[in-house]
N, C-alpha and C positions, 0 to 999 in steps of 0.2 A: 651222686654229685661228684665223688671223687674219682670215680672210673669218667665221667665228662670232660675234669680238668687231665687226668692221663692220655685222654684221646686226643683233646685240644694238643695239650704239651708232644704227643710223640707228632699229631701233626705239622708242626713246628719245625721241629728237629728231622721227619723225614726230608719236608719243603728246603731246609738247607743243606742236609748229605744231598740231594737232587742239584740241588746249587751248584754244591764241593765237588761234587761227582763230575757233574758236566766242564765245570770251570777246570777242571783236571784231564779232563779227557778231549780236551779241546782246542790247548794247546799250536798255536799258528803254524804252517808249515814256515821253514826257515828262508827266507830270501833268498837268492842266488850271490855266490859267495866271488868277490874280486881276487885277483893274485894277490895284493896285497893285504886284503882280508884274512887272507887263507892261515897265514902264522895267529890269527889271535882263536885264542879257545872259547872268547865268549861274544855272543849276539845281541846286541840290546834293541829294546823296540819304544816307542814314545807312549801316549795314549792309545788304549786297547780297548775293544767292548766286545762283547760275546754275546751273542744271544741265539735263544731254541725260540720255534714257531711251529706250532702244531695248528695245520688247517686253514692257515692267514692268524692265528690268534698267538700273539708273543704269552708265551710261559714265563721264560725268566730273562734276565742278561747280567752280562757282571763286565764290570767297568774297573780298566786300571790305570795307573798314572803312569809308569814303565813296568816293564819285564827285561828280565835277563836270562839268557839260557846257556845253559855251558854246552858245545856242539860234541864234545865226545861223548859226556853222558845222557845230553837232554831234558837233565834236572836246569830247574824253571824257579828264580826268584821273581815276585812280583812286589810293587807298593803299591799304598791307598787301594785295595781294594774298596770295592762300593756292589752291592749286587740287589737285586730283585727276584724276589717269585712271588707269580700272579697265581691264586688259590682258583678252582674254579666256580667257587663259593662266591666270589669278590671280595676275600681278604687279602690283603699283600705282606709281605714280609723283606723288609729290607734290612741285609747285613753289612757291616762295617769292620775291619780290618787295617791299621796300619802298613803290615809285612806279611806276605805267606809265599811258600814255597809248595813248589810240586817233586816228587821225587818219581821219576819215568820208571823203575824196577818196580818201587812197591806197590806204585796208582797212588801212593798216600799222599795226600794234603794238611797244609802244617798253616795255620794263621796265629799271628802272634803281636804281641803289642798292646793287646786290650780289644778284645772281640765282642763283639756287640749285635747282638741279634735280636729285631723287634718285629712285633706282627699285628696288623691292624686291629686284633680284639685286645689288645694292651696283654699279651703275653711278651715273656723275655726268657733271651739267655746271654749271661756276661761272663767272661773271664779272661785271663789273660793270655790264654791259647787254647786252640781249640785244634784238633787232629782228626783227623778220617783215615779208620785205618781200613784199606781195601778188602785185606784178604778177609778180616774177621768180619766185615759188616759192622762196622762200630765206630760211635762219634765217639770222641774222648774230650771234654771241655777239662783245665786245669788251673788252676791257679786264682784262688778267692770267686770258683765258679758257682753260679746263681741260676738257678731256672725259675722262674713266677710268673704267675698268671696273677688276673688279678682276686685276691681275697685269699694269696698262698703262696709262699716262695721256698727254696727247697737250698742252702749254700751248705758247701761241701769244698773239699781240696782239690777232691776229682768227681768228675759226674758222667760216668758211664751210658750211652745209649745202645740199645740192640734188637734185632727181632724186630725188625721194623719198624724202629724205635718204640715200640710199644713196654717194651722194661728195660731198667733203669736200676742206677746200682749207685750211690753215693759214698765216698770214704773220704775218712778222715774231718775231723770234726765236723761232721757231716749235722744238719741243722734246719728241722722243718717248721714253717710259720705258718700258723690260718691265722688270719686278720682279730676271728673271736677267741684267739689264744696267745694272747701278747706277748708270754713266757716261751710258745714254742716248745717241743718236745724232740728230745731228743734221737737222732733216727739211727738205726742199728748195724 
């Protein structure tokens, strides 16, 4: 039953690096730049949506309320993210975001604010930033981070994902619940 909820949970956490990934690498080309445009370093855009389509069947999209991109480096602040992935199970999983940023060198993606990630069989994950770091392969939630599904919930300072998200690495006052364990046990 516990290897069941780790699979549910890494596919979770895969469905939104798949998210973070594309919403990062997907980045608008920049408009055509006026003379007068030309002295400002930065591009602002209004509302944005993104979306993948495999076959005629929408995957995911992620929705934002502005973007801003600085033209020498191409590092990308965005707000109110809002996003979707369609499972091909017919589970959905929609994330929530405040603030994030893309950083064009590392691929990394940065949400911040209070990050909120939920999936139609009532798993979660909450914290108040979450990072994608490229090169390692690895989600990093921080900040009073929480992974649960329902009948177990995992909170921690930091909650590591890897390996396809399939392992998983909690620190710092790190804190597992089963529903039949009300006290919880400490995690290592």
């Amino acid at each position: 039953m516990e290897r069941k909820k780790a699979v549910i949970l890494g596919s979770v956490v895969a469905a939104f690096v798949a998210l973070t990934a594309w919403a990062a690498l997907s980045v608008p080309d920049s408009p055509p730049v006026k003379n007068d445009a030309a002295k400002s370093r930065e591009m602002e855009y209004g509302e944005n949506t993104i979306r993948e389509e495999v076959g005629g069947k929408l995957v995911w999209e992620l929705k934002t309320s502005s973007s801003r991109i600085d033209v020498k480096t191409q590092a990308t602040v965005f707000t109110d993210a809002k996003g979707k992935y369609f499972f091909a199970d017919g589970k959905e999983m929609t994330l929530t975001a405040p603030l994030g940023s893309y950083d064009s060198k590392t691929k990394n993606i940065k949400l911040e604010g209070g990050v909120t990630v939920a999936v139609s069989d009532g798993s979660k994950l909450t914290s108040k930033e979450l990072e994608w770091e490229a090169n390692a392969d690895r989600l990093v939630a921080t900040g009073d981070a929480i992974v649960s599904q329902p009948g177990a919930s995992l909170k921690a300072d930091r909650i590591e994902g890897w390996n396809q998200f399939q392992e998983f690495r909690a620190t710092g006052h790190a804190h597992f619940v089963k529903e039949d364990d009300k006290e919880g046990a400490k995690a290592k």
